[in-house]
N, CA, C and O atoms as a GROMACS GRO file, in nm:
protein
  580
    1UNK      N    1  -2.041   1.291  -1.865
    1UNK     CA    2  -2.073   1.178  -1.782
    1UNK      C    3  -1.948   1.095  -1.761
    1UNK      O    4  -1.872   1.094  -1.858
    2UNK      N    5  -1.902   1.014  -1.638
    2UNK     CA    6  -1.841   0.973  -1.610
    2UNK      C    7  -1.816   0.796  -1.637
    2UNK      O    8  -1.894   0.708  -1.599
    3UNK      N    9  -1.704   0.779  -1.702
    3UNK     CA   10  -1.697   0.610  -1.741
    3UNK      C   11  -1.707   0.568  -1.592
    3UNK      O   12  -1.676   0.636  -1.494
    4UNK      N   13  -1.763   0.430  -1.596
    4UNK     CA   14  -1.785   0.329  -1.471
    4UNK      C   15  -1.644   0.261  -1.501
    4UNK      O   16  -1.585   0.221  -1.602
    5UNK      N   17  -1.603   0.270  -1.290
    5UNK     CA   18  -1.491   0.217  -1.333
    5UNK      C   19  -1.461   0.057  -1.310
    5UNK      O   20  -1.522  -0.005  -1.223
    6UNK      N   21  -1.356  -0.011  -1.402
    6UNK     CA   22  -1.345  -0.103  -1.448
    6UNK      C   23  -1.290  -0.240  -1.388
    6UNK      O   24  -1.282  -0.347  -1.447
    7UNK      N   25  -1.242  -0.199  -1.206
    7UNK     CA   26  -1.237  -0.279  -1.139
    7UNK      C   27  -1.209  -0.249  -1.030
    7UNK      O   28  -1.105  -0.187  -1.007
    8UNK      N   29  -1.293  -0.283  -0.936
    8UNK     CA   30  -1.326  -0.207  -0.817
    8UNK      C   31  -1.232  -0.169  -0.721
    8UNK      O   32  -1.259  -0.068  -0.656
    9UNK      N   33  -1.133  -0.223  -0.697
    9UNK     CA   34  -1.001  -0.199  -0.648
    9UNK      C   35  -0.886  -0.070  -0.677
    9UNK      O   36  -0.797  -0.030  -0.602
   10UNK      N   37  -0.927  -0.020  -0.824
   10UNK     CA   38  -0.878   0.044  -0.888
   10UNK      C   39  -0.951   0.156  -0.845
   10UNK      O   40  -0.884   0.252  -0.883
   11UNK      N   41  -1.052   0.198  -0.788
   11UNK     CA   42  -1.113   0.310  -0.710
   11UNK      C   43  -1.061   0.416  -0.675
   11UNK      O   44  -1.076   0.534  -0.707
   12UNK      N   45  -0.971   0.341  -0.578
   12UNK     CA   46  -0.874   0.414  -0.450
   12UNK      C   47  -0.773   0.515  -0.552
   12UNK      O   48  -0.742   0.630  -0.520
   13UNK      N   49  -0.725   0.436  -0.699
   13UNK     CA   50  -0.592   0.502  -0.756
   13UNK      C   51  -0.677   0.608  -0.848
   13UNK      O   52  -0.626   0.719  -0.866
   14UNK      N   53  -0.786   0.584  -0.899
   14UNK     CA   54  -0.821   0.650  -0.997
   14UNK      C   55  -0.959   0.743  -0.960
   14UNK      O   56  -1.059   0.775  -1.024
   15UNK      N   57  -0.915   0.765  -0.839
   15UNK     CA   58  -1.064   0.845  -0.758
   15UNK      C   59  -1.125   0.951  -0.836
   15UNK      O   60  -1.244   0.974  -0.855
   16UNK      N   61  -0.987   1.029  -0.893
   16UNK     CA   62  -1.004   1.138  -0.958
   16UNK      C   63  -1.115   1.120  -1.088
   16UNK      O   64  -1.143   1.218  -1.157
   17UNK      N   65  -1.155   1.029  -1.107
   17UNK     CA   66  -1.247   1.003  -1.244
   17UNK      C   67  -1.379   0.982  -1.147
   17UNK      O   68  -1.483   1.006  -1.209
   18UNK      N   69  -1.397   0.947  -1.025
   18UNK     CA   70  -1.520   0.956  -0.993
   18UNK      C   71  -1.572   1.065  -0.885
   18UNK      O   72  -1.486   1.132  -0.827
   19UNK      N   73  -1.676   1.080  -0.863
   19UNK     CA   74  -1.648   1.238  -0.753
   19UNK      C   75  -1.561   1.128  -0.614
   19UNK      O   76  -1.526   1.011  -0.599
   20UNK      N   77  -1.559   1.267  -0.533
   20UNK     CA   78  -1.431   1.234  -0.436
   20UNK      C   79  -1.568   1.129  -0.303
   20UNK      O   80  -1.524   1.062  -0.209
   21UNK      N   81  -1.702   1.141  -0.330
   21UNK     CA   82  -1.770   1.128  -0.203
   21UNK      C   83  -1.834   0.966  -0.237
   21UNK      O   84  -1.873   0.886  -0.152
   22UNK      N   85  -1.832   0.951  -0.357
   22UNK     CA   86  -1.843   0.784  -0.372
   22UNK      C   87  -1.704   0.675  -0.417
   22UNK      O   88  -1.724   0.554  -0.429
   23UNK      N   89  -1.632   0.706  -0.428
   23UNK     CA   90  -1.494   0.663  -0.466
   23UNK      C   91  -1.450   0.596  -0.372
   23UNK      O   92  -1.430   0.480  -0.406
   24UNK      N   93  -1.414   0.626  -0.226
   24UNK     CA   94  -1.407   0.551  -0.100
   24UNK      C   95  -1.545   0.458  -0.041
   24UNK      O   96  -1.541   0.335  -0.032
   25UNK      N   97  -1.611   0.503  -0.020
   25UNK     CA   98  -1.720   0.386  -0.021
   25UNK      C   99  -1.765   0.290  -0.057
   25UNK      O  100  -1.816   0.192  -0.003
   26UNK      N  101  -1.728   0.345  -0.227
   26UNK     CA  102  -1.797   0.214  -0.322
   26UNK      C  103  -1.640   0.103  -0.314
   26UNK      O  104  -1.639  -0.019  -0.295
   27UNK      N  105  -1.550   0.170  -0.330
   27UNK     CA  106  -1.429   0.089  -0.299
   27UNK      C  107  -1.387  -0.045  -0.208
   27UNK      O  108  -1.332  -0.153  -0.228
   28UNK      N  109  -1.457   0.042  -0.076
   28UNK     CA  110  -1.427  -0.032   0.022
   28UNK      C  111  -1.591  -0.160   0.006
   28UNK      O  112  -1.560  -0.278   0.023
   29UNK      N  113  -1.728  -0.136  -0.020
   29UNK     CA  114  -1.807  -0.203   0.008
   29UNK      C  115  -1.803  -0.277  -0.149
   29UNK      O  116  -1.896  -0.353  -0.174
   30UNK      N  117  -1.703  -0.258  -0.249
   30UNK     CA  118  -1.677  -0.408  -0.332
   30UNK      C  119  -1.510  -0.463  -0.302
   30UNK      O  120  -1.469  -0.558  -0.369
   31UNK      N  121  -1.434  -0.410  -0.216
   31UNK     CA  122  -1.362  -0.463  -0.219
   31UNK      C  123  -1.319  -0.543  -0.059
   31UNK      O  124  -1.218  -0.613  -0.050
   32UNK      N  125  -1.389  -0.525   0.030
   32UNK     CA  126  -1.361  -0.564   0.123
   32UNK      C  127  -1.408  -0.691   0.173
   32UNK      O  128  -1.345  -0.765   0.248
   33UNK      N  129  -1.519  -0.709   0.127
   33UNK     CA  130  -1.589  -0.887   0.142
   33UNK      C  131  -1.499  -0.972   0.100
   33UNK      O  132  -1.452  -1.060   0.173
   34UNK      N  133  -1.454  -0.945  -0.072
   34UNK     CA  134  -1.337  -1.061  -0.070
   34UNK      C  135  -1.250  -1.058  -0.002
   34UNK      O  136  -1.220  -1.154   0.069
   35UNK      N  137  -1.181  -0.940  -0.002
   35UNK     CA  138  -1.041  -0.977   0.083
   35UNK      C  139  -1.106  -1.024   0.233
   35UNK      O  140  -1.009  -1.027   0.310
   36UNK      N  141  -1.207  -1.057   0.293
   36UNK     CA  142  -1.208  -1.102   0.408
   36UNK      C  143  -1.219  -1.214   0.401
   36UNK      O  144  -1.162  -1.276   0.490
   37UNK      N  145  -1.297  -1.299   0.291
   37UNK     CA  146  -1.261  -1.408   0.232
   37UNK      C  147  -1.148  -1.480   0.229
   37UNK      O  148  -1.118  -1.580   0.295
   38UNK      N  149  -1.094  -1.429   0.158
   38UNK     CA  150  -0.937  -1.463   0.080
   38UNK      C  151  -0.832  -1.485   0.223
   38UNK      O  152  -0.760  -1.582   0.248
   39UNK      N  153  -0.852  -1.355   0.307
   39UNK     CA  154  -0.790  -1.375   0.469
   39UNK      C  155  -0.859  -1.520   0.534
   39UNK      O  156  -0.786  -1.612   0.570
   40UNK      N  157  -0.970  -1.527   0.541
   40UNK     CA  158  -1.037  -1.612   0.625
   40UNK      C  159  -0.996  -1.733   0.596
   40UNK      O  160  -0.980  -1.812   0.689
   41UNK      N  161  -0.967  -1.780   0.430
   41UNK     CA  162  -0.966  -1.908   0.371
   41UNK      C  163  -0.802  -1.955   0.415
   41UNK      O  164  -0.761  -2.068   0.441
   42UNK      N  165  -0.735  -1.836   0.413
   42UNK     CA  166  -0.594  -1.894   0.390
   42UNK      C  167  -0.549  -1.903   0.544
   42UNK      O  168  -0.459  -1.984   0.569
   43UNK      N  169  -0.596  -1.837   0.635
   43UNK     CA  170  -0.586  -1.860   0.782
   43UNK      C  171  -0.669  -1.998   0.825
   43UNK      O  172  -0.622  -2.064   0.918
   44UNK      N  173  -0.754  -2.031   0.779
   44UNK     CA  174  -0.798  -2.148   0.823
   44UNK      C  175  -0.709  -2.256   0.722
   44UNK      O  176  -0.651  -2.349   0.777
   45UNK      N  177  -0.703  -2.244   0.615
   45UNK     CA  178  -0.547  -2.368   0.552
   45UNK      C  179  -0.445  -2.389   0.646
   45UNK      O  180  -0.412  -2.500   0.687
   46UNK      N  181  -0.385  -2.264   0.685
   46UNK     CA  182  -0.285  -2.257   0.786
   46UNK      C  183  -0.323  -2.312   0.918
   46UNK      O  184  -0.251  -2.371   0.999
   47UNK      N  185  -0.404  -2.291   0.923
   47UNK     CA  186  -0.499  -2.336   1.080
   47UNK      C  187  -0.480  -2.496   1.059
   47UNK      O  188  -0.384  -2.549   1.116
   48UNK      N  189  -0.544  -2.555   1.002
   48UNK     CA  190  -0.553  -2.679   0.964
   48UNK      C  191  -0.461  -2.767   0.913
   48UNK      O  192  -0.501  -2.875   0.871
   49UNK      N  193  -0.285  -2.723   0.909
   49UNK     CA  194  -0.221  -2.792   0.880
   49UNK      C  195  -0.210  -2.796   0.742
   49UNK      O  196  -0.092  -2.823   0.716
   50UNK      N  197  -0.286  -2.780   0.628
   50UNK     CA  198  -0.247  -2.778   0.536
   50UNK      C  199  -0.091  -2.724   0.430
   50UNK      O  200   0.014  -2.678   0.475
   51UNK      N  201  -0.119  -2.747   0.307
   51UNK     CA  202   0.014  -2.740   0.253
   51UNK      C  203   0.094  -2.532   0.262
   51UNK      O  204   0.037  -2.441   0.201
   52UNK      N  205   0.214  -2.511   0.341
   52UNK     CA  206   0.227  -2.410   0.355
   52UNK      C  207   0.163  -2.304   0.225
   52UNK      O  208   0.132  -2.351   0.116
   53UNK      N  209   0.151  -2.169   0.254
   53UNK     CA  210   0.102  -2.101   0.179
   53UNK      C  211   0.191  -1.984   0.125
   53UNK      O  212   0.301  -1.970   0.178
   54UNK      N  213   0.162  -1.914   0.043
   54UNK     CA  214   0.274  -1.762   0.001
   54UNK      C  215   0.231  -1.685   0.156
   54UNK      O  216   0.317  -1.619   0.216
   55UNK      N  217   0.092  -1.703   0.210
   55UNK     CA  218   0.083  -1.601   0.338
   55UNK      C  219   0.137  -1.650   0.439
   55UNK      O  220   0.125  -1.588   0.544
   56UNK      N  221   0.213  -1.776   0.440
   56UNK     CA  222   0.284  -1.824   0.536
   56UNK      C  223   0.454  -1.772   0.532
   56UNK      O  224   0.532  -1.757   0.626
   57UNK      N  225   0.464  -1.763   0.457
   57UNK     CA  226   0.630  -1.703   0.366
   57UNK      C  227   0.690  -1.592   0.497
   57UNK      O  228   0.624  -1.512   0.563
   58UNK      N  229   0.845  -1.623   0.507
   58UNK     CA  230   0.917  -1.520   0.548
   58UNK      C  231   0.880  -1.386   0.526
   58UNK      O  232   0.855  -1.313   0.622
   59UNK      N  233   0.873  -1.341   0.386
   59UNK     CA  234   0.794  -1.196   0.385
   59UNK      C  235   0.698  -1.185   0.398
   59UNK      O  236   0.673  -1.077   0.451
   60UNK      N  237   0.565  -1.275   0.367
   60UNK     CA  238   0.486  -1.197   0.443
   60UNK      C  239   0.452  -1.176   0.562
   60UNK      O  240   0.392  -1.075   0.598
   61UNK      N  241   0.494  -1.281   0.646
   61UNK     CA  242   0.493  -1.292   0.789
   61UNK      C  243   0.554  -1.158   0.857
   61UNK      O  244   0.501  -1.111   0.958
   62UNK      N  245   0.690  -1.088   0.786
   62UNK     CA  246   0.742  -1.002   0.813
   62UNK      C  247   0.614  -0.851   0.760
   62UNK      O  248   0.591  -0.740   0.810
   63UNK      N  249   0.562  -0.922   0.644
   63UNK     CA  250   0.448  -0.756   0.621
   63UNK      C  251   0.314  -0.775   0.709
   63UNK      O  252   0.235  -0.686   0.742
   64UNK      N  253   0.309  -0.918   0.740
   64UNK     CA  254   0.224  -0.888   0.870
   64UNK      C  255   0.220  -0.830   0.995
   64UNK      O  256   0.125  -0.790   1.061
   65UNK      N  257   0.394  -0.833   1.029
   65UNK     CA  258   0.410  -0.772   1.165
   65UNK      C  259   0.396  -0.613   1.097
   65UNK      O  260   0.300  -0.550   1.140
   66UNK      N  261   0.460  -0.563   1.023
   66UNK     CA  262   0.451  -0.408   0.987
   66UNK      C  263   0.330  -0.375   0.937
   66UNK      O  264   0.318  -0.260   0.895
   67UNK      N  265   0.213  -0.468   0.932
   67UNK     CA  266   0.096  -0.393   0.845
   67UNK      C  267   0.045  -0.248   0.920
   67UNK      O  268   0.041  -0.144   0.854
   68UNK      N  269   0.005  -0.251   1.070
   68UNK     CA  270  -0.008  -0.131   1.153
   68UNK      C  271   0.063   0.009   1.082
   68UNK      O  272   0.022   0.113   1.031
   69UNK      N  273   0.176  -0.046   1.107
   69UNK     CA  274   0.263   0.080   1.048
   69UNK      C  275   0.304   0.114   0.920
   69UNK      O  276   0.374   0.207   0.881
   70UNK      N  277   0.250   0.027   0.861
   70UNK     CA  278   0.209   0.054   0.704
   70UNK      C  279   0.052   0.075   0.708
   70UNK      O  280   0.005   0.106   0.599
   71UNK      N  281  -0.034   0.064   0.808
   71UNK     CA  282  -0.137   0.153   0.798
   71UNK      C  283  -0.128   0.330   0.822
   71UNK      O  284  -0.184   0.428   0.771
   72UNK      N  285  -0.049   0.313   0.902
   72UNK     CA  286  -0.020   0.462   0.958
   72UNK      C  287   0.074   0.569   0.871
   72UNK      O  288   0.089   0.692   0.868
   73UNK      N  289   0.125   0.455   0.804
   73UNK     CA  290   0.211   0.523   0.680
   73UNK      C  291   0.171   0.577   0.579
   73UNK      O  292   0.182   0.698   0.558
   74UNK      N  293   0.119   0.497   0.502
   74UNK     CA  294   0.069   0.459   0.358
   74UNK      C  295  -0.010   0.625   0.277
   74UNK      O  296   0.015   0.680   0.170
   75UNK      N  297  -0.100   0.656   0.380
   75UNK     CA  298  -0.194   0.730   0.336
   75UNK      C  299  -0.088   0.872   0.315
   75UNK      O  300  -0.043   0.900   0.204
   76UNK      N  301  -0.058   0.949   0.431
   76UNK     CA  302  -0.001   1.039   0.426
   76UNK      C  303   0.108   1.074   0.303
   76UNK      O  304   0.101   1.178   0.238
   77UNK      N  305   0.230   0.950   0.278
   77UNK     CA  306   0.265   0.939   0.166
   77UNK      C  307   0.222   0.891   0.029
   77UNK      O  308   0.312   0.873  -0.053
   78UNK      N  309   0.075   0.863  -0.013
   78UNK     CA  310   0.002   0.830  -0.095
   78UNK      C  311  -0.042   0.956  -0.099
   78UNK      O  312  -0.034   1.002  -0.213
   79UNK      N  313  -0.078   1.019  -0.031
   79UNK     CA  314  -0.128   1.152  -0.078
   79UNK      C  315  -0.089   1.267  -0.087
   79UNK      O  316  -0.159   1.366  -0.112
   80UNK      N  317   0.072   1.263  -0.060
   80UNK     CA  318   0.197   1.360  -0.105
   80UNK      C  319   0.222   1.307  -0.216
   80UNK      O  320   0.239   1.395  -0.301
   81UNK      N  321   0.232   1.202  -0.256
   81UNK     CA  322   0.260   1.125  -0.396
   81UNK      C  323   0.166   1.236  -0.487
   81UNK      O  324   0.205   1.319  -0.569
   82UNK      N  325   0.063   1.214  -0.452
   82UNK     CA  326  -0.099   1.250  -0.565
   82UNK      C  327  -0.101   1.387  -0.579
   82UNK      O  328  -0.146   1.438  -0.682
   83UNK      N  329  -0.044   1.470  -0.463
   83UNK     CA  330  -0.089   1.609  -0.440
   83UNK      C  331   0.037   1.691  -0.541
   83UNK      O  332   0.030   1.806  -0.585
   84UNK      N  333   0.182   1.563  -0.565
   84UNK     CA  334   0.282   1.675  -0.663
   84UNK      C  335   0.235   1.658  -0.818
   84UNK      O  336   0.321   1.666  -0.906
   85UNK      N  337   0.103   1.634  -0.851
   85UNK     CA  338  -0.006   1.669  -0.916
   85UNK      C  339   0.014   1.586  -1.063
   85UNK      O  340  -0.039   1.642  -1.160
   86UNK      N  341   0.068   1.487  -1.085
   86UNK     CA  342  -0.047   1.355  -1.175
   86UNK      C  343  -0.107   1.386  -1.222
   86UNK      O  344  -0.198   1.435  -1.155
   87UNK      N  345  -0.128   1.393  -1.388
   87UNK     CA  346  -0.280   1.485  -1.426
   87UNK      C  347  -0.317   1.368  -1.523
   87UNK      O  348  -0.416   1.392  -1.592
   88UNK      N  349  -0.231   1.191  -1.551
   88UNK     CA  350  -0.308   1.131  -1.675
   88UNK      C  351  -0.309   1.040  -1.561
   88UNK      O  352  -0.248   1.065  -1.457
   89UNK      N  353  -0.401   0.897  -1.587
   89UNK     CA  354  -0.472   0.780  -1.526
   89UNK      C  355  -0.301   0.722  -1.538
   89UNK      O  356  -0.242   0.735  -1.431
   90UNK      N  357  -0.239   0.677  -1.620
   90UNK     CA  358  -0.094   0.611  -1.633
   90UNK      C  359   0.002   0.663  -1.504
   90UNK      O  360   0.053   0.583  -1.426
   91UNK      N  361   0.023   0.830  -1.492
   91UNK     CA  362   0.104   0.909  -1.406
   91UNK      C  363   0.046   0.914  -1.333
   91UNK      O  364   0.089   1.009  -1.268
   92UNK      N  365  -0.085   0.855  -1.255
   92UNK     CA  366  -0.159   0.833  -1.098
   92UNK      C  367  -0.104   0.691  -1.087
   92UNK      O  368  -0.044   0.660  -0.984
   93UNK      N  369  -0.122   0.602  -1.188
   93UNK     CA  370  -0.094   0.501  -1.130
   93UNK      C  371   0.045   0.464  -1.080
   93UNK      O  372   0.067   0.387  -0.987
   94UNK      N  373   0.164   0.549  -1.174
   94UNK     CA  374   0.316   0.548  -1.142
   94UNK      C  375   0.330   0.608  -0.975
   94UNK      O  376   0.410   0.573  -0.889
   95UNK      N  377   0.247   0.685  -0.969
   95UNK     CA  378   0.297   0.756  -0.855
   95UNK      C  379   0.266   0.682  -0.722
   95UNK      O  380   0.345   0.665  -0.628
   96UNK      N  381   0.128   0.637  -0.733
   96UNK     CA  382   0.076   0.490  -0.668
   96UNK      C  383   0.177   0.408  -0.584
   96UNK      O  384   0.210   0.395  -0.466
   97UNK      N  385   0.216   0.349  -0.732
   97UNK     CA  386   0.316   0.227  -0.728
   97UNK      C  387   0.408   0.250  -0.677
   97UNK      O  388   0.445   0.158  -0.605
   98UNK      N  389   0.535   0.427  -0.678
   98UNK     CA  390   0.607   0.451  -0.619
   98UNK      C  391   0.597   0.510  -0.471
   98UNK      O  392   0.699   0.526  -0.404
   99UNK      N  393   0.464   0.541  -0.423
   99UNK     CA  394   0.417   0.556  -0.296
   99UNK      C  395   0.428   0.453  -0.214
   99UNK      O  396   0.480   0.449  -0.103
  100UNK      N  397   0.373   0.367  -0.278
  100UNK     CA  398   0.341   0.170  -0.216
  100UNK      C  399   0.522   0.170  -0.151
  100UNK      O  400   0.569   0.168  -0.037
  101UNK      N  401   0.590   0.173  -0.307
  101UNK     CA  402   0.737   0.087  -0.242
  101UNK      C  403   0.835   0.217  -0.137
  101UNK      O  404   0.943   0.197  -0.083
  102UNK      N  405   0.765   0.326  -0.136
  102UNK     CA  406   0.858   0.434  -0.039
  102UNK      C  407   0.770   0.402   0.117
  102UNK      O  408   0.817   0.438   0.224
  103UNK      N  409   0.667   0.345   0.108
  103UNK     CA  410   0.566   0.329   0.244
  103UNK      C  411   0.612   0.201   0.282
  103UNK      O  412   0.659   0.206   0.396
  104UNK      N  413   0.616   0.100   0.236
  104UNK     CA  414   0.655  -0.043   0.281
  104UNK      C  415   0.817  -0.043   0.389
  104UNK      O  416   0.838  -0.087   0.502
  105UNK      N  417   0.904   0.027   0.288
  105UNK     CA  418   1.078   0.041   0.427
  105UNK      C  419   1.005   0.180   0.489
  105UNK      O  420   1.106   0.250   0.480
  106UNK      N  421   0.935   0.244   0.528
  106UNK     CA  422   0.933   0.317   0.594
  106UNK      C  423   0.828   0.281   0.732
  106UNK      O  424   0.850   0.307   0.850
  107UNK      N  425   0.700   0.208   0.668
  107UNK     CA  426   0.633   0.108   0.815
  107UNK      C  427   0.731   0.040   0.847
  107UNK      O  428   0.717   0.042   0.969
  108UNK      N  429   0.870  -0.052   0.819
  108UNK     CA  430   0.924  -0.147   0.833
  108UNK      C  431   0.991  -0.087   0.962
  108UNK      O  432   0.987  -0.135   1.075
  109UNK      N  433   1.058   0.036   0.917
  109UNK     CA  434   1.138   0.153   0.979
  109UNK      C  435   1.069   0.176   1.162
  109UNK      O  436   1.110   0.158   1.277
  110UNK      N  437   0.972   0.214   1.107
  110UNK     CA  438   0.855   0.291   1.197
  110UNK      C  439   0.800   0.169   1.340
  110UNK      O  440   0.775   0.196   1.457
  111UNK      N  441   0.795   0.022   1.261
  111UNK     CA  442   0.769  -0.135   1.302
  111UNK      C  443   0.918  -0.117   1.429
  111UNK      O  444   0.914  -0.100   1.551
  112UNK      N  445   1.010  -0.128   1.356
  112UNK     CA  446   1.147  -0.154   1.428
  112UNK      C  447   1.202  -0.043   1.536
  112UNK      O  448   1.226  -0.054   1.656
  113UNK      N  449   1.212   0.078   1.438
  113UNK     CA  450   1.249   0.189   1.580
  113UNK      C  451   1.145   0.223   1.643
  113UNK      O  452   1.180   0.282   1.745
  114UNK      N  453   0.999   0.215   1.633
  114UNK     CA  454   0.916   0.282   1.725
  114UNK      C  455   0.824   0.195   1.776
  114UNK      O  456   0.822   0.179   1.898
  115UNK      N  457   0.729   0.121   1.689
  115UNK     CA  458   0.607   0.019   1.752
  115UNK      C  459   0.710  -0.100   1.831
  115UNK      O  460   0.703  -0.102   1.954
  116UNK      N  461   0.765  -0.158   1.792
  116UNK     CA  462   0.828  -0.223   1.912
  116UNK      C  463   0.906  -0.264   2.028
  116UNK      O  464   0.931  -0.368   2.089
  117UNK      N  465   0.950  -0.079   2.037
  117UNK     CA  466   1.010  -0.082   2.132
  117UNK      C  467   0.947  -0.002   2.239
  117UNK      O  468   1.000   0.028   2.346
  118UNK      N  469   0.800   0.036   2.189
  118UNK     CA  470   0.729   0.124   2.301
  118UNK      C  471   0.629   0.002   2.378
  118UNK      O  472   0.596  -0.001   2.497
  119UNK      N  473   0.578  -0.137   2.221
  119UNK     CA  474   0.512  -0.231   2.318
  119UNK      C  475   0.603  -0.284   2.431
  119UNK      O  476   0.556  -0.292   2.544
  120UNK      N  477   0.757  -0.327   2.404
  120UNK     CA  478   0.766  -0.388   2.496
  120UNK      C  479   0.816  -0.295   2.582
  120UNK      O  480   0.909  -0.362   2.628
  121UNK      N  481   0.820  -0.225   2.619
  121UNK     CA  482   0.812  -0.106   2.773
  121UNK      C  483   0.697  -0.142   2.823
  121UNK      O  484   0.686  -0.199   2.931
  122UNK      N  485   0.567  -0.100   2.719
  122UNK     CA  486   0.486  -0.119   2.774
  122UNK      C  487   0.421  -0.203   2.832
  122UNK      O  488   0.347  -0.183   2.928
  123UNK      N  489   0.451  -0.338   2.760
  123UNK     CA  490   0.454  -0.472   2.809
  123UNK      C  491   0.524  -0.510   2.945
  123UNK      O  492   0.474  -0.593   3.021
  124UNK      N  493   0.675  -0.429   2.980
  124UNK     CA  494   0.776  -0.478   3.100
  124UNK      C  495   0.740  -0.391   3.189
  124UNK      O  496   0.801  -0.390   3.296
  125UNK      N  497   0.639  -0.303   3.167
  125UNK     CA  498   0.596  -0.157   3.257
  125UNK      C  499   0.590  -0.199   3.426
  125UNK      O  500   0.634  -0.131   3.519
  126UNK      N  501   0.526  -0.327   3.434
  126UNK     CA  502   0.508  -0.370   3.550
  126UNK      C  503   0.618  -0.491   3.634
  126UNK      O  504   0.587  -0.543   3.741
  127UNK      N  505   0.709  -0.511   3.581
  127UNK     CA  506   0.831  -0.662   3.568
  127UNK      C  507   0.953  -0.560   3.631
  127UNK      O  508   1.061  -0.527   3.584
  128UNK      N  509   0.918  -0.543   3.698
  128UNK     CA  510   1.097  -0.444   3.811
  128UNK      C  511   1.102  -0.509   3.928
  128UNK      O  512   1.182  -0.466   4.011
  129UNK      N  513   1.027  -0.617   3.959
  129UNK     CA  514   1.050  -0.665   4.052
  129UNK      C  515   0.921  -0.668   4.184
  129UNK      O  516   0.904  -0.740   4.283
  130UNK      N  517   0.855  -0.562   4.130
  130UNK     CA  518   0.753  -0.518   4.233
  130UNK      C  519   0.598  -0.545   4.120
  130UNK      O  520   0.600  -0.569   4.000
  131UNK      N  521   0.484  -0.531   4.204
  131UNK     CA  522   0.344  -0.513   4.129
  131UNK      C  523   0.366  -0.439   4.023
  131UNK      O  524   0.473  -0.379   4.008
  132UNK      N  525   0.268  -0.434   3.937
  132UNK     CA  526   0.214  -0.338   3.865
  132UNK      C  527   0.136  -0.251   3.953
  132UNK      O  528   0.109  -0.280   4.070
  133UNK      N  529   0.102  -0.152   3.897
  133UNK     CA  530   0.032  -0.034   3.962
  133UNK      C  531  -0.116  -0.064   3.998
  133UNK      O  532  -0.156  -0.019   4.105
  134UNK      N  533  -0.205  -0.138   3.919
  134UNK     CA  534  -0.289  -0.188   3.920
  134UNK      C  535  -0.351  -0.313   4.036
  134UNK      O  536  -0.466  -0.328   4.077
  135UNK      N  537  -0.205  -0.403   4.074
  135UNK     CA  538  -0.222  -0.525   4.118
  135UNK      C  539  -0.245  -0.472   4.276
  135UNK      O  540  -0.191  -0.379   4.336
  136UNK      N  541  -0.332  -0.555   4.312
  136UNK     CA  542  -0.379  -0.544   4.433
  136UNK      C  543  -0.275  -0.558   4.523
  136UNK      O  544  -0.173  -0.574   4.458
  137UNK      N  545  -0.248  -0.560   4.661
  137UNK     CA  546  -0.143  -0.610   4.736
  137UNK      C  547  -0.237  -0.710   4.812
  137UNK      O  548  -0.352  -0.682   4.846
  138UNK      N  549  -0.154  -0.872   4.842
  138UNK     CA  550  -0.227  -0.923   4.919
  138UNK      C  551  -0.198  -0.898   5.048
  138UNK      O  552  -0.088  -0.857   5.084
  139UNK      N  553  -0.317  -0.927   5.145
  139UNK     CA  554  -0.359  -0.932   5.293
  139UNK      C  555  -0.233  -0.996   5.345
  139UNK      O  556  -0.210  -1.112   5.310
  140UNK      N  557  -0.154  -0.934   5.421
  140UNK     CA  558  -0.037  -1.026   5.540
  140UNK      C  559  -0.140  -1.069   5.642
  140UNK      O  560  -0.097  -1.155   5.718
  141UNK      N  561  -0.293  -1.024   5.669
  141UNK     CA  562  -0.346  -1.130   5.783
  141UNK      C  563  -0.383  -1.276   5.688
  141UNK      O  564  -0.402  -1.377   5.755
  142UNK      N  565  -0.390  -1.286   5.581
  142UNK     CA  566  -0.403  -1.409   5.524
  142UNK      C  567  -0.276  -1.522   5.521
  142UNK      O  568  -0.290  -1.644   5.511
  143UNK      N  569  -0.175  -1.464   5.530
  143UNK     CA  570  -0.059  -1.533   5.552
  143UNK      C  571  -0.073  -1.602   5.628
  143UNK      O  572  -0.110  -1.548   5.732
  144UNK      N  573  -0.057  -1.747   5.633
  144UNK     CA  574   0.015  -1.835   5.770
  144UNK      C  575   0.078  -1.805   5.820
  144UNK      O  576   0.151  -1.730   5.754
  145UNK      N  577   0.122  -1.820   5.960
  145UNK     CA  578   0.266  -1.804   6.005
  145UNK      C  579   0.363  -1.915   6.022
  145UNK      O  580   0.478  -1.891   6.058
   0.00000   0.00000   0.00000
């Protein structure tokens, strides 16, 4: 029989102790209410003028712009981490931890040479001087003369 594990967050690192088909689920439906909390409270402090916050901070402001690409990151190298095969709860969690800090400069990477230089193309797509592709042309019989 399997120990219950000991804090719900810890799910994701230590899946391997629970089967693979409740481990993500139960994870996400105890760990996601707070953190929407915890987001909600400190965006409305900020909202409201209150006294600056750590989520107001140079870095995190900077891990907010890369979170995307530390979504897109994270997993793939979290699970090359896990797969060069970890076999105690201590050596999952090392590998974890060294996944986390090889994924963070690599969304940063991914943020800088790729997500923002394809939004703003995509953003200037229409700014050459002429319509966008989309924009209607107006009527020259509506013109005054």
């Amino acid at each position: 029989m399997l120990p219950p594990p000991a804090a719900p967050c810890i799910l994701e690192v230590v899946d391997g102790i629970a089967p693979w088909h409740q481990a993500g689920p139960l994870a996400g439906a105890l760990c996601i209410p707070g953190f929407a909390l915890l987001v909600g409270a400190y965006a409305d402090r900020d909202r409201c003028g209150g006294r600056p916050t750590f989520a107001s901070s140079p870095a995190m402001v900077k891990l907010r712009k890369w979170s995307f690409a530390l979504y897109l990151v994270h997993e793939p190298v979290l699970r090359t981490a896990l797969e060069l095969g970890p076999a105690s709860l201590a050596e999952r969690v090392m590998f974890a931890v060294a996944g986390i800090a090889v994924s963070i400069p690599l969304a940063g990477a991914a943020y800088t040479f790729f997500e923002r230089p394809v939004e703003a193309r995509l953003r200037n797509r229409g700014s050459d001087g002429g319509p966008a592709a989309d924009t209607p042309q107006p009527e020259n019989s509506l013109v005054a003369n």
